[in-house]
N, C-alpha and C positions, 0 to 999 in steps of 0.2 A: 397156066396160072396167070391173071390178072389184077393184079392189085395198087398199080401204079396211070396216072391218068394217060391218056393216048392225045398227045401234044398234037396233032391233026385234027381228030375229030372236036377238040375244045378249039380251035382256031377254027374250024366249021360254025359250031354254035357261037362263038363273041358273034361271029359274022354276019349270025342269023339276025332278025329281029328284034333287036335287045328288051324290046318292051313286051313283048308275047309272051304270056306265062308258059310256066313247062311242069311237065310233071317226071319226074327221077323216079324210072326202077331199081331196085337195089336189089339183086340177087346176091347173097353171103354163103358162104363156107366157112363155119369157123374152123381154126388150126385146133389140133386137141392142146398145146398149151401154147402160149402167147409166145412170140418173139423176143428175148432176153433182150433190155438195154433201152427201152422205152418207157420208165416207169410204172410198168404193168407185168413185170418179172414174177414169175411164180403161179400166176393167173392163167385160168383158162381161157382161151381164144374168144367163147361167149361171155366171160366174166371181164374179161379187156375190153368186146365190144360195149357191153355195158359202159363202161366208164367213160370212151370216146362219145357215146349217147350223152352221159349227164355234160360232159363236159361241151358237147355239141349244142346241148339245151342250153348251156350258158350265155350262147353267142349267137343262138337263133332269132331274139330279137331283130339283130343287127339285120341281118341278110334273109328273114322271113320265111324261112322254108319249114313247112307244116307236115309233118307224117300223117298222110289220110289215113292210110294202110298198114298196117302189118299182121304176119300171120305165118305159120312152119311152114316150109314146101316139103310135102309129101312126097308122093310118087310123081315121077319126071314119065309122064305118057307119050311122049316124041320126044328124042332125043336119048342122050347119056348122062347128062350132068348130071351131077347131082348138091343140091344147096337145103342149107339148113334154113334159109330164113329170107322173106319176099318184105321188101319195105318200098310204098308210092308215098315220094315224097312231093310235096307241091309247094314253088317257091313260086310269089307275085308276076317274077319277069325272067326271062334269061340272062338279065343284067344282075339281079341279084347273087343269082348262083354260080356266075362267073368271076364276080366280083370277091364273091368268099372263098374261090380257091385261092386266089391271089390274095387272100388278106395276109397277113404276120400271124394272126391270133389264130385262124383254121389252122392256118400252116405247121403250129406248136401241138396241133393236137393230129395231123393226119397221122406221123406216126404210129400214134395209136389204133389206128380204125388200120394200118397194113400189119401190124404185128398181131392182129385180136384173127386175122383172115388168110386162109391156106389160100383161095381164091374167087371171087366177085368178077360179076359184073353192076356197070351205073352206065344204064341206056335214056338219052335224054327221051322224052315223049311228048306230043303234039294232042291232045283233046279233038276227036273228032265226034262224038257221039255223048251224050245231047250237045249240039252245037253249041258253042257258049255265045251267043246270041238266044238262046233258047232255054236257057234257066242253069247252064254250064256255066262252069266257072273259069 
């Protein structure tokens, strides 16, 4: 289970480029009920994700990051896992999206986004195709 950030691999990306946009896989599992003691008690693990959403949309302004994507994950054809829900988010720069883990006001809401989730992954991703010199963004 993953649900907590890997303090390595976010010191890799600060590292990288800070001004290169990125684009965030979201692979999710919801919990079938949310984690007690996060203000989302009593909630289903997809009904808790929801709410770290609107309240995620609150603060999106600030640090820019756009859900291109989403959509259920069906059948896992390599592999074992198994996830309820595929989200490509795209924030302007990897400053931005580094900068929002570390803000105070994500920080008040992650809880919610680990108590809504049994286990995830968040794989940073680099646009290689259409090159963004070539109508990529």
């Amino acid at each position: 289970m993953a649900i907590e950030t890997n303090p390595d691999a976010l010191a890799r990306m600060a590292a990288a480029d800070a001004d290169d946009p990125v684009v965030m896989l979201n692979l999710l599992r919801y919990r079938a009920q949310a984690e007690d003691g996060h203000g989302v008690d009593g909630m289903t693990g997809e009904a808790a994700y929801r709410e770290y959403g609107k309240r995620f949309a609150e603060l999106n302004p600030r640090f820019g990051g756009e859900p291109i994507w989403m959509g259920r994950a069906d059948d896992v054809i390599i592999g074992d896992e198994e996830w309820d829900i595929v989200i490509l988010v795209r924030y302007p720069t990897r400053r931005h999206f580094v900068t929002m883990l570390a803000d105070p006001d994500y920080q008040a809401i992650a809880p919610i986004r680990a108590a809504a989730l049994a286990d995830s992954r968040l794989i940073e991703t680099t646009q290689l195709l259409p090159p963004p010199d070539q109508g990529g963004r």
